[in-house]
N, C-alpha and C positions, 0 to 999 in steps of 0.2 A: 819392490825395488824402486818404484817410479815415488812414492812416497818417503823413500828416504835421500833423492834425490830433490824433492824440493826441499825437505828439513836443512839437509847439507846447504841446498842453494841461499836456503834463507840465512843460515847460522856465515855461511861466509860473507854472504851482503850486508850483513850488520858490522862484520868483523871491518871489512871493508870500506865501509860507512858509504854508501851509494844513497843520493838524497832522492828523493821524488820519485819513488820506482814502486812496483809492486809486485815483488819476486814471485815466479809461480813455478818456473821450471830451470832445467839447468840452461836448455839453450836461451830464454828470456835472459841470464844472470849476464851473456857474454854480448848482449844488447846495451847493457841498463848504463843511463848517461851519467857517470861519475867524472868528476876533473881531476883525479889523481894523476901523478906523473911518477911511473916505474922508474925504479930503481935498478939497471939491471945488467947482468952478465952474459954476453954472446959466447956461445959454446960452437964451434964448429958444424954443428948441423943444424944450426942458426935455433935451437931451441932455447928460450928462455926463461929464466927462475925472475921473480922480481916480487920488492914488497912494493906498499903503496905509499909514496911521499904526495903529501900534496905542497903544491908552489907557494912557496913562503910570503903572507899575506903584511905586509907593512904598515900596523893600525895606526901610526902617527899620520902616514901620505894618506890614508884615507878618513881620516878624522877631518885634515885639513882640506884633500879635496870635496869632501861633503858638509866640511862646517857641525861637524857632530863631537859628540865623545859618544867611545864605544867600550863597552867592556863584556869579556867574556867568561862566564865560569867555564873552570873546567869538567868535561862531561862526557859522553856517549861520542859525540861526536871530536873531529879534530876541529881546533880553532880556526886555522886555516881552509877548510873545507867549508868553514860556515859564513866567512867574512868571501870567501870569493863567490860560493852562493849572492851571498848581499850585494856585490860591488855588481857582479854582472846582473841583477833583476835591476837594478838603481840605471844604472847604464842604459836601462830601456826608455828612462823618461827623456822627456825634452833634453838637451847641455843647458846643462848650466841652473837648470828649475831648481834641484836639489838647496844648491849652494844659494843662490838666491833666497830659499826660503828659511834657511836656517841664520843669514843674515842678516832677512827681515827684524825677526823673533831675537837676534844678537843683541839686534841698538833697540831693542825694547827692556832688555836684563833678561830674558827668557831663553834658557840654555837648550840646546835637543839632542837626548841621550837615545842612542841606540843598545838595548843589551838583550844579549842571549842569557837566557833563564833555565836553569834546572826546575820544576817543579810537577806538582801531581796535577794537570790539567789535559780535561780535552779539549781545551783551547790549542792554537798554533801560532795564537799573540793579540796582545792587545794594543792600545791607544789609550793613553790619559794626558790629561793638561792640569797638570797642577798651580798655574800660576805661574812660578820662576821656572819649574821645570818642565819641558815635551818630553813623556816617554815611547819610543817604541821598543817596546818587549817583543820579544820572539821566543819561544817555548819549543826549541829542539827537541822534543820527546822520541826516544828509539822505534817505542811502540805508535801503532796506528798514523794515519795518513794526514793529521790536522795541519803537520809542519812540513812547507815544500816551498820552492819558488815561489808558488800562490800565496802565500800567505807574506811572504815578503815584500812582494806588489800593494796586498791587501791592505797591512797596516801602514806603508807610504802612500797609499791613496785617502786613507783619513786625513794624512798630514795635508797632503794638498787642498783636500778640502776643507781642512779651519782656514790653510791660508788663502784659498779662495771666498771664503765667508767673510775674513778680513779686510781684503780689498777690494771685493766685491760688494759685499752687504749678505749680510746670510737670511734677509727674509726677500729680497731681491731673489738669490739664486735658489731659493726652497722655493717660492712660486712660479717660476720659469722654467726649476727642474721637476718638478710633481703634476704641472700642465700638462706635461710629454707623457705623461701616464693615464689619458683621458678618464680620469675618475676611478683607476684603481688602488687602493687605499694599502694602507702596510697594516701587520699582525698590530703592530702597538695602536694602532685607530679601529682594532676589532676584524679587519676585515685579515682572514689568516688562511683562506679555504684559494688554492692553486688552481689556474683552470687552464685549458688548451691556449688563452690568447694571450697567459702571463711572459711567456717564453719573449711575447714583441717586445718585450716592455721591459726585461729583467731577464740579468746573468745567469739568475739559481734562485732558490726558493730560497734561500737565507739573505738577499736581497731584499726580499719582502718585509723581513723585523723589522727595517723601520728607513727613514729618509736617509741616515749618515750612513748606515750599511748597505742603502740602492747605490750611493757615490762611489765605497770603496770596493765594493766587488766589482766595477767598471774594471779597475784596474789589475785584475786577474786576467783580464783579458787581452787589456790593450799595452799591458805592460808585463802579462808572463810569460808561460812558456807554451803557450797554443795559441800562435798568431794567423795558424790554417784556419783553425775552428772558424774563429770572430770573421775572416776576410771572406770563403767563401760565404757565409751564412747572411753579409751584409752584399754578396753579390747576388746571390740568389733573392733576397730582397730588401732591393734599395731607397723603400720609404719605410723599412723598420724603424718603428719610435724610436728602439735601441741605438739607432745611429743619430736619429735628433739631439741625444743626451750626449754621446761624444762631439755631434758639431757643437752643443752650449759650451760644451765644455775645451772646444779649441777655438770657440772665439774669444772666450771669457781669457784664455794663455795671450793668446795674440795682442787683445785688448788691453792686458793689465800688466800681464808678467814681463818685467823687463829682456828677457833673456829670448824669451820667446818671438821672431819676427816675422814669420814664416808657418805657414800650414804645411809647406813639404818636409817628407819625410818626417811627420813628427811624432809616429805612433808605429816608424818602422815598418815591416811586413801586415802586421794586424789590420790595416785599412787598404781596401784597394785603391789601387791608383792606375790613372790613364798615361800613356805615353808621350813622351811630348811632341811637339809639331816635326821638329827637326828625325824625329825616329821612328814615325808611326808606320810611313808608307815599309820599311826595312824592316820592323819587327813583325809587320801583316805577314811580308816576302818570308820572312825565319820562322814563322809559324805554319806555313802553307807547307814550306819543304820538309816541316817536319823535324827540325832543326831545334824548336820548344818543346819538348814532351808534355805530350797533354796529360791533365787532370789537374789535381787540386794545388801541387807545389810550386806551380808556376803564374797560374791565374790570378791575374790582377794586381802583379808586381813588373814593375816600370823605375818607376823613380827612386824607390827604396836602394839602399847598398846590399848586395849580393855577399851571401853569405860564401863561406868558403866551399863546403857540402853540397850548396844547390851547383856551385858555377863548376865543380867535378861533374855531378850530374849532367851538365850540360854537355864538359869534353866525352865522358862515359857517351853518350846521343850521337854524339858527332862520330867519334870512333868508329862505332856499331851503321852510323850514314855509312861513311867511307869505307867502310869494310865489309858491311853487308854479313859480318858474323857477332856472334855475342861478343861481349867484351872478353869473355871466358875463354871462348874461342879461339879470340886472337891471341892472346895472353899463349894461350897452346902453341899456336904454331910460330912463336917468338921461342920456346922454350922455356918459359918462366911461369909456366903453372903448378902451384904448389895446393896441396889439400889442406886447409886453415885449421887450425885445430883450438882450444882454451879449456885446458883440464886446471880441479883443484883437489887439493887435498889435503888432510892435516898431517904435520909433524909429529913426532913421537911426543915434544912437548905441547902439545897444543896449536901450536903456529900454525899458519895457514900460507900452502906452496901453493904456486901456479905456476901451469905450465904450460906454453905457448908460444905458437910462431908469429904471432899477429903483431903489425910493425905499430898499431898504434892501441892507445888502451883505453880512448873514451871514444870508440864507434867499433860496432862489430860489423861494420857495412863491409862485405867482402869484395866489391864492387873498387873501392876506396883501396882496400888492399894492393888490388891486381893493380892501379895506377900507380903505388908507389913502387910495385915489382917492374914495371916499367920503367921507370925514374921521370914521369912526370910529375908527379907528388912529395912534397916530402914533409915534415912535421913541423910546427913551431917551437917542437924543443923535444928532448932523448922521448917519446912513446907519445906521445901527442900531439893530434890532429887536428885538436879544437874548430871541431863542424860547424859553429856557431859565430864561428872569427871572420871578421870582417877581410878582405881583401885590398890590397892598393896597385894602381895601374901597369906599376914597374913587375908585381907579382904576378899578375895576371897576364902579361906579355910573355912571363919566363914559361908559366905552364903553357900557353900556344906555341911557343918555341919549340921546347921539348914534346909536345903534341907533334905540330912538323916531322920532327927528326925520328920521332919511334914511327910514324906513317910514312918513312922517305921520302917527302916533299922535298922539293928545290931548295937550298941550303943558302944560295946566293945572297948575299946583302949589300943595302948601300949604307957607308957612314952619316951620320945625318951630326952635321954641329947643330945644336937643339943649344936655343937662347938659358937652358936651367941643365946644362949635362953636369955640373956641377952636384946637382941634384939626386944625380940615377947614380942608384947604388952598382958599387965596380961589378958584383954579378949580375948586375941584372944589363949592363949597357949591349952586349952581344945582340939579346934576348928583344929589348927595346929598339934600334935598328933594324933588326926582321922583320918585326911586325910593322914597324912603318915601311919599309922598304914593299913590304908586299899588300902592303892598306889595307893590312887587318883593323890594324887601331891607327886613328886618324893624328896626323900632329894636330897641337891647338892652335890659334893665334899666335901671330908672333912668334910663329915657331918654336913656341911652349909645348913641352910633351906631360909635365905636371906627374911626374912619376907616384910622387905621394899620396894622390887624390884617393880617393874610397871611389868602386869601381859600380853601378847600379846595374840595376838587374836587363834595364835598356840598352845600354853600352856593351854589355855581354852578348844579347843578343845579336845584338849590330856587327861584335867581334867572329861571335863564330859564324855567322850567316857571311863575312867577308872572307874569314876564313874557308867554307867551303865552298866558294865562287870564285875566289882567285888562287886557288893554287892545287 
């Protein structure tokens, strides 16, 4: 039985097109991060049928915003699942580096094609420079694991390093980058044999084939989908060469790339970062109480913008402070605890049903769940939660709000005229008033509230450690 449930789980994960996973079991299958957006029918006992649409991908806005042409065969996968793959790894680099670099290469006559390829490789893409044309290929393949986020990172980190060799000097940045490697040589100069101290020095062992493949596996890292990995590994040791090679490589942005002005926030979650002067003494205070959940998902993010998934995490913490019971728990003695369920199965024609209470369809976190059975949560569109989405200050105020009100906190507020209320969206103005009224989140200068701002992982902090001190 248990083996025909992962067959199943596999045969529907394909059907499905789930990128970057590796099906094992059925409960893995209701985990695995796909961006599809259901389609779907509420039936009275809130069960639901739904296929998978993914969010209709705009190749012209994104040609234009990255300065590329792209094209896609049709294949195994949906078009749409593969360009939003792309646009969100792309999105990890610096603003603005993308387009910069493909309008370097513009006013030279040298064009830069991105295309998804069908073919028989176990490759998952490559890099070539033909002269007029940049290609980055990307090789969708159904089978085996070569094609993922990573690889999407991988072959945009070639590009960045021609265009680093460009304006930098490529025998400048080969001996300033292979210095950091005190004399350990790559497969193409013989030396091919891995040893325990390679790991300082280098992402993976395919790192080692040669100097343009130690540059673009960087970018697996700092630019894909394991920004835990890289962050605590450079905490636990903070004169790893590996980190020498990303500082060359963010002074050389700083130095040369227009776009680039700034070392903050430039590599997102993936580097750790200290807090700033203004937040230090308050985020010690929100860690003491317990208010940070320790371990790996919070350590050494400050400055970075807070993702949507950790800063639930954070009310899920707070909840569990103030109530002294699990989140589960309370959910119970609210009334609104429901047993989660995501079954599949096929049609008489083939199709494939699913069947499920779950309110959103890219996080199986049940945790996630019980907040929007709460009504502190809710989707950025019909089934999805997109765990990975940034937050802004006006959003962040509504979920403390609604935090308040499910903990029956004091409801009281003052009107605040805020020099940008022009600004705060009409739901969220309620929302925005409370928390300044009760100094959760502080007004700015000028009596700017800056609703739109992107919300860091410091300012949360500071939000809920206010919030559990004043109210």
């Amino acid at each position: 039985m248990k083996n025909k449930l992962i067959i199943s789980c596999l045969i529907i994960g394909m059907i499905l097109l789930i990128p970057n996973q590796t099906y094992a079991s059925w409960n893995n299958f209701a985990s695995l991060n796909y961006e599809g957006i259901a389609s779907s029918n509420t039936s009275k006992d809130s069960k639901k049928a739904f296929k998978m649409e993914y969010p209709k991908m705009n190749i012209p806005q994104l040609e234009k915003k990255y300065g590329v042409t792209i094209t896609v065969e049709e294949g195994f996968w949906p078009k749409d699942s593969l360009l939003q793959m792309m646009d969100k790894i792309y999105s990890r680099f610096p603003d603005g580096l993308i387009k910069e670099m493909t309008s370097y290469y513009k006013s030279k006559g040298i064009k830069t094609n991105i295309r998804f390829i069908y073919k028989q490789t176990s490759l998952g893409g490559s890099f070539s420079d033909s002269g007029k044309h940049i290609y980055l290929n990307y090789y969708p393949n159904p089978i085996g694991n070569s094609f993922a986020e990573w690889t999407i990172a991988h072959e945009m980190g070639h590009y960045v390093h021609k265009y680093i060799n460009d304006i930098y000097g490529y025998e400048k940045l080969k001996k300033e980058w292979t210095s950091i490697n005190d004399g350990l040589g790559y497969k193409n100069e013989g030396c091919d044999k891995w040893t325990d101290s390679h790991y300082k020095y280098f992402v993976r062992d395919y790192s080692t084939k040669n100097y343009s493949e130690d540059f673009a596996t960087l970018f697996e890292v700092i630019a894909g989908n394991s920004p835990v990995q890289l962050r605590t590994m450079l905490m636990e040791e903070s004169d790893l060469p590996l980190k020498g090679k990303i500082d060359l490589l963010n002074k050389i942005l700083v130095d040369k790339a227009k776009c680039v002005t700034s070392l903050a926030n430039l590599w997102g979650r993936a580097i750790p970062q200290n807090p700033s002067a203004s937040t230090k003494v308050t985020c010690k205070n929100a860690a003491e109480l317990g208010l940070i959940p320790e371990g790996d998902t919070f350590a050494g993010l400050y400055t970075s913008n807070i993702t949507r998934l950790d800063f639930c995490k954070l009310i899920i913490n707070l909840i569990e402070k103030e109530t002294k019971m699990t989140l589960e728990e309370f959910v119970e003695t609210k009334g609104l605890k429901k047993e989660w369920y995501y079954r599949g199965s096929f049609g008489p024609g083939g199709e494939c049903k699913i069947d499920t209470n779950n309110p959103f369809c890219d996080t199986s976190n049940e945790s996630i769940f019980n907040l929007h059975s709460l009504g502190i949560i809710n989707g950025i569109s019909d089934w999805r939660f997109d765990p990975e989405g940034l937050l802004t200050k006006e959003q962040v105020a509504t979920i403390l709000h609604k935090t308040a009100s499910v903990l029956e906190k004091d409801s009281d507020y003052i009107v605040y005229e805020y020099a940008d209320k022009d600004k705060i969206s009409s739901w969220a103005k309620e929302s925005v008033n409370y928390v300044s009224s009760k100094e959760i989140i502080a007004i700015g200068k000028d009596n700017v509230f800056s609703p739109k701002n992107k919300f860091t992982y410091e300012e949360a902090y500071m939000a809920i450690y206010n919030f559990y001190s004043n109210l």
